[in-house]
VEXNU-825331 format. One record per residue (C-alpha): residue in three letters; y, z, x. Coordinates in nm, 3 decimals, padded with zeros to 5 digits. Each point is the difference from the previous one (the first is absolute). Layout:
<pts>
('ala'; (Y; Z; X))
...
</pts>
This chain:
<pts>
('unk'; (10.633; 08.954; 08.284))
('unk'; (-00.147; 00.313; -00.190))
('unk'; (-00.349; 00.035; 00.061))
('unk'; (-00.266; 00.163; -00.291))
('unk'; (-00.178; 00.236; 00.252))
('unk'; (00.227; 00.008; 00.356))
('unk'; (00.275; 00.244; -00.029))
('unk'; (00.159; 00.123; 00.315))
('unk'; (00.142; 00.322; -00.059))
('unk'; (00.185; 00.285; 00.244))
('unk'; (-00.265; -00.070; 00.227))
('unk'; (-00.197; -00.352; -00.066))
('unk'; (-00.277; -00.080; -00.229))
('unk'; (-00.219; 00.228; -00.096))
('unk'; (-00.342; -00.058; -00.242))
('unk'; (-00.304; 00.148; -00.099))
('unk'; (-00.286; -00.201; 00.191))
('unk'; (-00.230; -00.266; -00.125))
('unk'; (00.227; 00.075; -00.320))
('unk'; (00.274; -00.180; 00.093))
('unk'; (00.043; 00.046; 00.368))
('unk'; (-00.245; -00.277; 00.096))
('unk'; (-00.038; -00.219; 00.286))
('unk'; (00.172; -00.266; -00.218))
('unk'; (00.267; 00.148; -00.087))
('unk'; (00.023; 00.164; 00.328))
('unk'; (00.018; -00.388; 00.180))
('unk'; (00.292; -00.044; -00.254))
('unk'; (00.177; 00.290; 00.154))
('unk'; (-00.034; -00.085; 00.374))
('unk'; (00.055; -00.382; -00.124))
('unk'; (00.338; 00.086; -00.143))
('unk'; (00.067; 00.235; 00.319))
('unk'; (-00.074; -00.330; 00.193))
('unk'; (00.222; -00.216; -00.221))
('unk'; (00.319; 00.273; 00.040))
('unk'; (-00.029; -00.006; 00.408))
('unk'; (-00.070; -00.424; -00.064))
('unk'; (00.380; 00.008; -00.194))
('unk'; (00.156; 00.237; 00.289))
('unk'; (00.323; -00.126; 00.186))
('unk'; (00.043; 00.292; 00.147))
('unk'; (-00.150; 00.009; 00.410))
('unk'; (-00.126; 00.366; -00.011))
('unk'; (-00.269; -00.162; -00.362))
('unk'; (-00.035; -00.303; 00.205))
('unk'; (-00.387; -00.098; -00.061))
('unk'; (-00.078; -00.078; 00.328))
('unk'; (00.055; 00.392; 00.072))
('unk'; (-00.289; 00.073; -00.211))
('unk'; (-00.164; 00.287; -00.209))
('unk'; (-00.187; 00.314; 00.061))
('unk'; (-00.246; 00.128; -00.281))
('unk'; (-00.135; 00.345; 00.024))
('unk'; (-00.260; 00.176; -00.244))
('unk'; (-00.075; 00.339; -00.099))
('unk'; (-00.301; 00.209; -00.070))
('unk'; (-00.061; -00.121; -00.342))
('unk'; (-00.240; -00.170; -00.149))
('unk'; (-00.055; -00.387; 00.121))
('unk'; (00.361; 00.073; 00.146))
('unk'; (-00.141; -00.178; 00.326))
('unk'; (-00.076; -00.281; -00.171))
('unk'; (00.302; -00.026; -00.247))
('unk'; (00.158; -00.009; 00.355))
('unk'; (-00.216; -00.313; 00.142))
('unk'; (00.100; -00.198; -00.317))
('unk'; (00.353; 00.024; 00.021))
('unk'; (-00.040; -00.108; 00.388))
('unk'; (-00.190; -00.290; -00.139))
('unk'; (00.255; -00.087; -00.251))
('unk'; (00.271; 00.005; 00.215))
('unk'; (-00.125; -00.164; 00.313))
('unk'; (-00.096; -00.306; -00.237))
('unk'; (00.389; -00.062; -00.051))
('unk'; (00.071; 00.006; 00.381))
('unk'; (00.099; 00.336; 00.063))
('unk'; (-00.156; 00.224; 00.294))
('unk'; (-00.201; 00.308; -00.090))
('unk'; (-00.032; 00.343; 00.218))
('unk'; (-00.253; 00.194; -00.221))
('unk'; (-00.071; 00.347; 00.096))
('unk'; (-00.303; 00.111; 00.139))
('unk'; (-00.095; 00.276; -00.180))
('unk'; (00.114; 00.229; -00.311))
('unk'; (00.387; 00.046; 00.110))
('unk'; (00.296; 00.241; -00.140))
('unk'; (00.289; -00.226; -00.182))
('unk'; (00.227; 00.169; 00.250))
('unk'; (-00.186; -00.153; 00.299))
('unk'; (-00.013; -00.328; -00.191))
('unk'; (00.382; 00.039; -00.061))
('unk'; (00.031; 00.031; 00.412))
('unk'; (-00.207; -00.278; 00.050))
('unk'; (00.246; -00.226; -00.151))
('unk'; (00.283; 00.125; 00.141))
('unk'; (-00.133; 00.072; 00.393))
('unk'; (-00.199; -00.385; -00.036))
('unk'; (00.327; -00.173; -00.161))
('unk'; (-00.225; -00.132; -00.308))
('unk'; (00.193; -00.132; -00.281))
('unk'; (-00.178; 00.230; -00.218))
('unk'; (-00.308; 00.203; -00.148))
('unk'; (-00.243; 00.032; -00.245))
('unk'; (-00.165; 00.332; -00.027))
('unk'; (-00.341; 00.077; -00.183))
('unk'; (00.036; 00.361; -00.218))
('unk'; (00.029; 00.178; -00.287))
('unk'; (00.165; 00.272; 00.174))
('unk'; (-00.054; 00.327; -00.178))
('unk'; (-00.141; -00.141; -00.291))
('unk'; (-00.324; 00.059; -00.157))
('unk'; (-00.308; -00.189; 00.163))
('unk'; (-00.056; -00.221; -00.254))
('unk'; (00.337; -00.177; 00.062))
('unk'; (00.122; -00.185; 00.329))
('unk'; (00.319; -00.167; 00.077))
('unk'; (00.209; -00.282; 00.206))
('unk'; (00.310; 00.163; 00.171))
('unk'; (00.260; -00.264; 00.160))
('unk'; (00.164; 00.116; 00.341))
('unk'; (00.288; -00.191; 00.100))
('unk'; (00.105; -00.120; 00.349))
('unk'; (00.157; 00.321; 00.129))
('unk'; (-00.281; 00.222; -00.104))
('unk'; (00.057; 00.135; -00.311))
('unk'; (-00.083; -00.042; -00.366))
('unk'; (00.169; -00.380; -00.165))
('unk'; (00.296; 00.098; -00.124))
('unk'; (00.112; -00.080; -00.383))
('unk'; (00.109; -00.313; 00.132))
('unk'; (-00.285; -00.065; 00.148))
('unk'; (-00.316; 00.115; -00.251))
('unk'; (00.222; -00.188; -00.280))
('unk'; (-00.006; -00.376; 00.198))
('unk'; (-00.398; 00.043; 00.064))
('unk'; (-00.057; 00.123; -00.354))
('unk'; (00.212; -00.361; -00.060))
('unk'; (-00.262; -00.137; 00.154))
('unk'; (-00.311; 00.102; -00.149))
('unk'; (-00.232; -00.311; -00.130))
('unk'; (00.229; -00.275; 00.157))
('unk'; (-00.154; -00.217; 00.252))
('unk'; (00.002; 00.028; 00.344))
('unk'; (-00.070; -00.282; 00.277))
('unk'; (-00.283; 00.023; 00.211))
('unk'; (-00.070; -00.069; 00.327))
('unk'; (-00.158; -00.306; 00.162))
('unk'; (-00.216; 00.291; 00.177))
('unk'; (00.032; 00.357; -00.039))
('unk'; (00.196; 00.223; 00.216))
('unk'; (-00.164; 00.286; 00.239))
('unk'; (-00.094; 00.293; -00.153))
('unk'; (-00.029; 00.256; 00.296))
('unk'; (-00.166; 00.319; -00.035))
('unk'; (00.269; 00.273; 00.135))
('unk'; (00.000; 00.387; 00.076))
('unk'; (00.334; 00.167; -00.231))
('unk'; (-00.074; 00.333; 00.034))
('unk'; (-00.059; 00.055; 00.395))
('unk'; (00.405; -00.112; 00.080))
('unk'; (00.115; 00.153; -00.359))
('unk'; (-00.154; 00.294; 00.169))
('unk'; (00.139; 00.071; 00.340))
('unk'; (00.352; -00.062; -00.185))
('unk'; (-00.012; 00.306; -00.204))
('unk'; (-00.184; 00.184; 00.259))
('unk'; (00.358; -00.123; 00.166))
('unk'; (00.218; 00.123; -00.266))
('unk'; (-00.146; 00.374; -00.031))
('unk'; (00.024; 00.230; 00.331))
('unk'; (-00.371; 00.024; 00.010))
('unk'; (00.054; 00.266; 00.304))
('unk'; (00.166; 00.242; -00.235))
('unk'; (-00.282; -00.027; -00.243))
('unk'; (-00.297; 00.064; 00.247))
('unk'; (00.171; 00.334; 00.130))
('unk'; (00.049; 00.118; -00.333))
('unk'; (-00.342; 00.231; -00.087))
('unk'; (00.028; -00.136; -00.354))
('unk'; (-00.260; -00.080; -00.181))
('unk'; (-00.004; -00.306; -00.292))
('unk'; (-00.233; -00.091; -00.280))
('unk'; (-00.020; -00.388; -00.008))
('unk'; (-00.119; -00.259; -00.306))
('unk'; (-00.027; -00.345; -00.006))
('unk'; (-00.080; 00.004; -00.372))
('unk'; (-00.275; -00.271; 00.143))
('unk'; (00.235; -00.252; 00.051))
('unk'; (00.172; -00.221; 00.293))
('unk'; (00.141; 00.334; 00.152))
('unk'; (-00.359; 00.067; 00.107))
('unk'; (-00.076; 00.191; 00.304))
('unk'; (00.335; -00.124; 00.176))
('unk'; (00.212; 00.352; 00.007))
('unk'; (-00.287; 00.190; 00.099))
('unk'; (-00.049; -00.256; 00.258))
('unk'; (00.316; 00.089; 00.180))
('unk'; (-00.042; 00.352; -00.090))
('unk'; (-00.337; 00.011; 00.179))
('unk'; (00.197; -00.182; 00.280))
('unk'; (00.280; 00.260; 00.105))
('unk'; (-00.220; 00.293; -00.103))
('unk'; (00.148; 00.069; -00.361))
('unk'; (-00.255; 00.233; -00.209))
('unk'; (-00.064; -00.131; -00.328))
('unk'; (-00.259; -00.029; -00.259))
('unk'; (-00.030; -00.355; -00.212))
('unk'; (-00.109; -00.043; -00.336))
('unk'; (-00.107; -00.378; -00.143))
('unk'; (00.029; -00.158; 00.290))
('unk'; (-00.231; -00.262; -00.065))
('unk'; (00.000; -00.287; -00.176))
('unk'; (-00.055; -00.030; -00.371))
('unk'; (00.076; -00.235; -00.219))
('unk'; (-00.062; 00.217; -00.333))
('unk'; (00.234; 00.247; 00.099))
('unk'; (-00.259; 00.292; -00.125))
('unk'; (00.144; 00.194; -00.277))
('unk'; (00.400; -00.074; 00.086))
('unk'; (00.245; -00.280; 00.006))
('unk'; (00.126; -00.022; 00.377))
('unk'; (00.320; 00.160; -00.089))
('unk'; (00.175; 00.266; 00.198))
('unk'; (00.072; 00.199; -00.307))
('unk'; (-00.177; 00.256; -00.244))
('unk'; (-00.264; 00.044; -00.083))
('unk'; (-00.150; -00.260; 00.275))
('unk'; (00.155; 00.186; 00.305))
('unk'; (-00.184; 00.342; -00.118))
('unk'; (-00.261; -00.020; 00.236))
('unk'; (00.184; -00.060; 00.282))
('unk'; (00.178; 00.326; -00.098))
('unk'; (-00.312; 00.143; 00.015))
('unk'; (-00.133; -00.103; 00.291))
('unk'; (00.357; 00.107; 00.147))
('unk'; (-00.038; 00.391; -00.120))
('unk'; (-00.382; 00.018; 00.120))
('unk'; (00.054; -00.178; 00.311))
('unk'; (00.322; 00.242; 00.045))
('unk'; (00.231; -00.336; 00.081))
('unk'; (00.393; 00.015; 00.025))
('unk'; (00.032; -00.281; -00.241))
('unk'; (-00.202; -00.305; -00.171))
('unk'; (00.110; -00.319; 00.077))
('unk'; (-00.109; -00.295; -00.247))
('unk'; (00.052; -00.344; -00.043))
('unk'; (-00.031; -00.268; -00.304))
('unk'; (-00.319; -00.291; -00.012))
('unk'; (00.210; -00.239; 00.231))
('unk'; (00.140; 00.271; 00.208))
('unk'; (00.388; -00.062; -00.094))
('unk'; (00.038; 00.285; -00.195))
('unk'; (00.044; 00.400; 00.137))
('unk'; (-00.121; 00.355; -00.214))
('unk'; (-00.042; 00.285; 00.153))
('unk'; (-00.106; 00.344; -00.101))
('unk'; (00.138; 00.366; 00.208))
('unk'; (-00.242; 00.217; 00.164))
('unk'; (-00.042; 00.178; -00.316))
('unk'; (-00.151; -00.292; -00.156))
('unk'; (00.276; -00.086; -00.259))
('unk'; (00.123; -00.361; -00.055))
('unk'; (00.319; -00.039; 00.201))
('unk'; (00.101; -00.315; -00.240))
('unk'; (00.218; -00.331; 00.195))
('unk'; (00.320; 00.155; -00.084))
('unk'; (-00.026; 00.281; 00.202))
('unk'; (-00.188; -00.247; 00.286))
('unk'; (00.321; -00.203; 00.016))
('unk'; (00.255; 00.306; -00.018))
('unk'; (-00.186; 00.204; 00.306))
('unk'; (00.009; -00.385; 00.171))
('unk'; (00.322; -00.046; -00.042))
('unk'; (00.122; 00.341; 00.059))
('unk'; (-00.124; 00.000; 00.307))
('unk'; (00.094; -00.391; 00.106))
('unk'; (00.419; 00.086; -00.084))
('unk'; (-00.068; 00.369; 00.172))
('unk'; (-00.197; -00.068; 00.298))
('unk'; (-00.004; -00.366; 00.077))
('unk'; (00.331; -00.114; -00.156))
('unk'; (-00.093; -00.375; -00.036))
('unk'; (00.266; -00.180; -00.151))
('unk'; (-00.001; -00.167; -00.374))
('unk'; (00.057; 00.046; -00.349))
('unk'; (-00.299; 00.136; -00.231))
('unk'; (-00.136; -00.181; -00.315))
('unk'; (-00.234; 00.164; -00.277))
('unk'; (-00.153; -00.127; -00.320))
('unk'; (00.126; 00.089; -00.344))
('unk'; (-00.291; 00.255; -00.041))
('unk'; (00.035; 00.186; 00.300))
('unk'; (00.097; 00.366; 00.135))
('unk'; (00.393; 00.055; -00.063))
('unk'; (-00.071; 00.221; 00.334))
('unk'; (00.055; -00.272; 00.217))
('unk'; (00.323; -00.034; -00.109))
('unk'; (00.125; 00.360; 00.085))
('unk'; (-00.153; -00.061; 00.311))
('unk'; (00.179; -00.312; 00.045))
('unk'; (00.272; 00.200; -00.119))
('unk'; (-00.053; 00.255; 00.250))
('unk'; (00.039; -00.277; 00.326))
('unk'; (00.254; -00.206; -00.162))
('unk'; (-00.261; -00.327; -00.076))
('unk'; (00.021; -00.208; -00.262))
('unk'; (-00.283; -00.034; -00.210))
('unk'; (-00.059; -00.325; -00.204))
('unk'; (-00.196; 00.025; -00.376))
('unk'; (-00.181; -00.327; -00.070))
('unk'; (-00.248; -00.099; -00.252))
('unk'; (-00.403; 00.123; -00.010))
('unk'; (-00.187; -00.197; 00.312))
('unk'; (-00.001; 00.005; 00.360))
('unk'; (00.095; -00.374; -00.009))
('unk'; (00.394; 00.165; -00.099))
('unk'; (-00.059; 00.196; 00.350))
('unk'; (-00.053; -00.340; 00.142))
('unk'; (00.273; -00.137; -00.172))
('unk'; (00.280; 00.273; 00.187))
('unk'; (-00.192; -00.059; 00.306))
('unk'; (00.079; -00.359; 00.043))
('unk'; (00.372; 00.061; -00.057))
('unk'; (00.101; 00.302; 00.146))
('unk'; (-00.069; 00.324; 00.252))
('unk'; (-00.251; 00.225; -00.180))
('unk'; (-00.171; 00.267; 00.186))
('unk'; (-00.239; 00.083; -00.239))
('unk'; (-00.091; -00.094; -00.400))
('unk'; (-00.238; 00.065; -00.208))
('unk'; (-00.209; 00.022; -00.373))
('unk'; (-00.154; 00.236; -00.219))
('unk'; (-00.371; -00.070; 00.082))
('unk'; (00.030; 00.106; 00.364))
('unk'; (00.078; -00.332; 00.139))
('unk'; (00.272; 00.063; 00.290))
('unk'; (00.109; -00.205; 00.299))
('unk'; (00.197; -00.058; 00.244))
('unk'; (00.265; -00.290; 00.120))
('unk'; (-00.062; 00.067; 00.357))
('unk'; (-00.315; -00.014; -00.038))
('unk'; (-00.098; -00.268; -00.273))
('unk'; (00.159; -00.075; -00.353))
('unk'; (-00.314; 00.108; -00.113))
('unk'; (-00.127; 00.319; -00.172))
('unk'; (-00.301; 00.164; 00.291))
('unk'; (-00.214; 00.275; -00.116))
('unk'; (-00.154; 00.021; 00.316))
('unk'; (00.292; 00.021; 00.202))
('unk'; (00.163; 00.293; -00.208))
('unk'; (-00.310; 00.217; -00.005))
('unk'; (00.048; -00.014; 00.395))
('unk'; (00.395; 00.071; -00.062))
('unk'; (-00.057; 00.266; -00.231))
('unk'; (-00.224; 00.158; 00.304))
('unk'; (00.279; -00.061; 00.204))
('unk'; (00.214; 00.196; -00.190))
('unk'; (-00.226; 00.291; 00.009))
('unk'; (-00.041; 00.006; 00.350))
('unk'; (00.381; -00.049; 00.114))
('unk'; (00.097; 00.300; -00.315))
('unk'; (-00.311; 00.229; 00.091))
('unk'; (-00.040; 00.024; -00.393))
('unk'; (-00.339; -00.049; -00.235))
('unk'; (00.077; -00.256; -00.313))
('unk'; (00.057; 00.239; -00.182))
('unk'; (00.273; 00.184; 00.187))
('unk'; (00.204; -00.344; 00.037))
('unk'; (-00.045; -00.067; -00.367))
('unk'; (00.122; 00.389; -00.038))
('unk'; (00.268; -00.054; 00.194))
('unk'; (00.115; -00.299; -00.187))
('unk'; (00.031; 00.182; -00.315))
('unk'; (00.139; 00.297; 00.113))
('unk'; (00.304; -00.238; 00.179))
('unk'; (00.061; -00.221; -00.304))
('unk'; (-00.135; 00.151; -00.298))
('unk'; (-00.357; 00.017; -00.158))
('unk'; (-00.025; -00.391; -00.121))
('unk'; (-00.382; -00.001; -00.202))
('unk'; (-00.156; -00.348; -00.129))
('unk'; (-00.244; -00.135; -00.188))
('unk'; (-00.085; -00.334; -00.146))
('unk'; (-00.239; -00.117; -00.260))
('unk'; (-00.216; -00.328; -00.051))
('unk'; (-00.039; -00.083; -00.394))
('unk'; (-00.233; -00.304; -00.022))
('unk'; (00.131; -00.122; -00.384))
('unk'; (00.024; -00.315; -00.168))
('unk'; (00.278; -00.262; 00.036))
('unk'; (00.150; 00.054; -00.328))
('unk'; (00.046; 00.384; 00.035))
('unk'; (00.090; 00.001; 00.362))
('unk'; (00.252; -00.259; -00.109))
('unk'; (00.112; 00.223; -00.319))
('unk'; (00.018; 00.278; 00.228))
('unk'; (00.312; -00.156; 00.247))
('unk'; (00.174; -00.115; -00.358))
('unk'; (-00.011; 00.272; -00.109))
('unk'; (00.113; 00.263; 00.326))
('unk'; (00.253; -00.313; 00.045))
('unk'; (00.167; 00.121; -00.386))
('unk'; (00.040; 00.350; 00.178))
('unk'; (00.315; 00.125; 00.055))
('unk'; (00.187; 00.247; 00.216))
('unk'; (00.012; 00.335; -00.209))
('unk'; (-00.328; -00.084; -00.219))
('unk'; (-00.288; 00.247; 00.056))
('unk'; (-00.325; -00.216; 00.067))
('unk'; (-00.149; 00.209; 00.303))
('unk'; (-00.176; 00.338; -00.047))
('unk'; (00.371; 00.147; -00.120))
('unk'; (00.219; -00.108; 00.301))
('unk'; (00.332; -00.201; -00.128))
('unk'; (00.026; -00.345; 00.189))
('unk'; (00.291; 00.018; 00.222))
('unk'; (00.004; -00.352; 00.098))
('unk'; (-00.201; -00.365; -00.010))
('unk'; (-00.115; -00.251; 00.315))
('unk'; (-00.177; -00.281; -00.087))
('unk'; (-00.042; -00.180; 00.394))
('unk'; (-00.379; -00.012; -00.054))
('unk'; (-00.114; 00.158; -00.316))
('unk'; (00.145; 00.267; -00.205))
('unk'; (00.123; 00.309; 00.170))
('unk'; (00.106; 00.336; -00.162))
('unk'; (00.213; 00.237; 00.208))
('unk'; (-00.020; 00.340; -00.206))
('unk'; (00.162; 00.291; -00.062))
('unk'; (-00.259; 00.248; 00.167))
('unk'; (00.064; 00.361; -00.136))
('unk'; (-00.231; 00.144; 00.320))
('unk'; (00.243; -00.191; 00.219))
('unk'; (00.243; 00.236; -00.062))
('unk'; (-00.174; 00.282; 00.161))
('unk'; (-00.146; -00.151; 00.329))
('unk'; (00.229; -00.018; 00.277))
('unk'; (00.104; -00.355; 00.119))
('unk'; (-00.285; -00.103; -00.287))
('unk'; (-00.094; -00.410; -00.006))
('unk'; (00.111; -00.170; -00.245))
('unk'; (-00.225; -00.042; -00.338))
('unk'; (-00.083; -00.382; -00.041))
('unk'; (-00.299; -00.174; -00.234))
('unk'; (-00.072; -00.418; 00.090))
('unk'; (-00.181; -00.190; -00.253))
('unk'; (-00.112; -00.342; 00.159))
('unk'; (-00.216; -00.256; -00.150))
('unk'; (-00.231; -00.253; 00.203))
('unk'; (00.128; -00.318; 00.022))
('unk'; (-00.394; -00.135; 00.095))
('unk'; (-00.261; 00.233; -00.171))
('unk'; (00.005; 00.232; -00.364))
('unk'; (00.132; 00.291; 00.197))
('unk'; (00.313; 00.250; 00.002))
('unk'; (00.073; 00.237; 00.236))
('unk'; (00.218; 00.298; -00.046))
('unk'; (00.120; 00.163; 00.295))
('unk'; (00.175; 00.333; -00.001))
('unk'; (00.251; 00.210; 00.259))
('unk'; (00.127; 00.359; -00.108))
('unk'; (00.051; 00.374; 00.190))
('unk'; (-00.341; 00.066; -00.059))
('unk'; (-00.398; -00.049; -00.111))
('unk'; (00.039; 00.108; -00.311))
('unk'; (00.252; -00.189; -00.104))
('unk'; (-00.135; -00.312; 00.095))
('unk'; (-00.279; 00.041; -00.170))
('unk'; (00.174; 00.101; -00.332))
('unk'; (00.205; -00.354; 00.051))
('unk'; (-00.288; -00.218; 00.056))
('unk'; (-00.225; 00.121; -00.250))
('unk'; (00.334; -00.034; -00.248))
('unk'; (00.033; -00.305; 00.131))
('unk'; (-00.369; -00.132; -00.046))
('unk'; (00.003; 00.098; -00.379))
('unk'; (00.351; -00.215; -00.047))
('unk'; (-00.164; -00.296; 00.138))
('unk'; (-00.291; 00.014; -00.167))
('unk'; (00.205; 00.022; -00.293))
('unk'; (-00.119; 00.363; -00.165))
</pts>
């Protein structure tokens, strides 16, 4: 049944706290969580495999955490609760490497501080699928039995095993002899002090920035993108570093910045990643990317002879091609990125270590690799904008894009060459510049409404900065309607 307040979106539930994410509404969420795994047939959901909860840096995250335990021990099922503030990625491994029929993880991810969240992780580590979020949204407000006595609700270490697996997965040895030097920010969130730790540990220079924990998140939103990564640009061109290396509030998400101190955005993250996995490593697998990302995977793709998979906006589509087929790598627009081999599960942690890795084993800055990249398959530029705007005009806004047709004019004076609609409106246009850049990207414009808050985001692609900007700020005054 529909619930007023609890809406799990790409990523869970997500509310503005002591508004309406509350400790009551938060016991519905873990009760419903409880009564999904209670309806399971399936051995890997059985109950009696239990459910790890992890919690973030945010604000009475801990003790979001403790009442979900509560909540679901009282129907029967065990509880490992984490420790201490934990990544979602370690979470995510907890489940799999402990065989628990699921998880229920405390965050708001990047969002503001005034919000936090409920994230579901599935039995093989990753976020619920479609599938998955739709049966425990199903379930929100019905009953659920309770236990003569409560189950065990253990108090567990997540992020000391989650840990010495990507330690595992990145050659480590490489890294230390390389005499680079890396900026690193937590954005005071779960990622805390834990690269630096293994920095410190096989003699890595770096300097860290917010580090510690706070749950205000002074003066930014823990995202990895501008204007909140500036400082760690800073800190990278005073400290003379090689490259910044930044992840989101629960430590899932990956920015960066080169040793110049500019923004190296997620798209160019996962094309030097995956560059260098087909080139150097070879690991088998197709590729997936969201609707709103790079078209430079696919030439790269292109280049190795992988297939590469669109899908719809959220890392639960990743999932999704995961479960059902060899994928080396996939990936979204807002720097989450992960690997099969590793977990179904998007790791900012893990691919700041990678993206060292690559640095080491190609002797090259950030900036070179990112260089490289668009020297080999053609300067690809991208922007996105947030508009926060009322239902009715984001909603007027999609009608009216969707009444576009190919040929019309709508977009700072490029014709529309053609029309996807897979998750939102996209625009691919016909780019005059294009025409005099060699191997130039192509010139797309994404208009894509929130399904959960009054928000649209409009994401752009095109040959260059300019015109990028020129589409999205075209594209801002057609939504708002002027």
């Amino acid at each position: 049944m529909a619930h007023p307040v609890i809406k799990f979106g790409t990523d869970g539930w997500r509310g503005i706290i002591a508004s309406d994410f509350t400790f009551d509404n938060v016991r519905i969420a873990a009760a419903a969580v409880a009564a999904y795994l209670h309806a399971q047939t399936d051995p890997a959901q059985a109950p009696a495999r239990g459910i790890c909860i992890g919690y973030d840096s945010r604000f009475l995250s801990q003790a979001f955490a403790r009442t979900c335990a509560e909540v679901v021990a009282a129907t029967g099922i065990p509880v490992r609760l984490a420790q201490e503030i934990t990544p979602t990625p370690a979470l995510s491994y907890g489940v799999r490497a402990l065989g628990a029929a699921g998880g229920i993880m405390i965050t708001s991810s990047h969002n503001p501080a005034q919000w936090n969240g409920v994230k579901y992780k599935a039995f093989y580590g990753g976020s619920g699928s479609p599938a998955i979020i739709a049966e425990i949204e199903s379930c929100l407000g019905q009953p659920v039995p309770h236990a003569a006595t409560p189950a065990i609700i253990e108090i567990v270490d997540f992020t000391g095993p989650y840990m010495q697996a990507i330690e595992k997965f990145a050659d480590l040895d490489l890294i230390s002899r390389s005499s680079f030097k890396f900026g690193i920010d937590s954005m005071y969130g779960a990622g805390r002090t834990l690269l630096a730790g293994i920095f410190t540990r096989i003699g890595v220079d770096f300097v860290q920035i917010r580090g510690e924990i706070n749950p205000l998140f002074p003066g930014i939103n823990p995202e990895p993108i501008l204007p909140h990564i500036q400082a760690l640009g800073d800190a990278v061109v005073a400290n003379h570093c090689d490259a910044g290396l930044c992840t989101d509030g629960d430590a899932d998400r990956i920015g960066a910045t080169d040793e110049h101190g500019n923004f190296v955005d997620p798209h160019k993250i996962f094309s030097v990643l995956l560059q260098w996995v087909l080139q150097r490593k070879g690991w088998p697998g197709d590729v997936t990317r969201a609707f709103n990302t790079t078209k430079m995977l696919d030439r790269i793709c292109a280049r190795y002879g992988r297939t590469i998979h669109e899908h719809g906006i959220g890392f639960k589509y990743v999932v999704d091609y995961m479960q059902e087929r060899e994928i080396v790598m996939g990936g979204e627009e807002s720097g989450g990125i992960g690997f099969q081999r590793h977990l179904p599960e998007r790791d900012g942690l893990l691919n700041a270590l990678l993206l060292a890795n690559v640095m080491a084993e190609e002797k090259k800055t950030l900036g070179q690799l990112v260089a490289d990249l668009q020297a080999e398959y053609g300067e690809h530029q991208y922007g996105r904008i947030d508009l926060h705007i009322p239902d009715e005009i984001k909603n007027g806004a999609i009608s009216r894009a969707r009444a576009l047709q190919p040929g019309d004019t709508a977009f700072a004076g490029m014709p529309i060459l053609r029309i996807e609609t897979l998750d939102g409106v996209k625009f691919y246009l016909d780019n005059p510049e294009a025409k005099t850049k060699p191997n130039a990207a192509e010139t797309w414009l994404l208009l894509r409404a929130s399904g959960t808050e009054p928000l649209m985001r409009i994401y752009s692609e095109s040959c260059s900065t300019d015109s990028v900007n020129k589409l999205l700020e075209a594209a801002r005054v057609f939504a708002l309607g002027s």
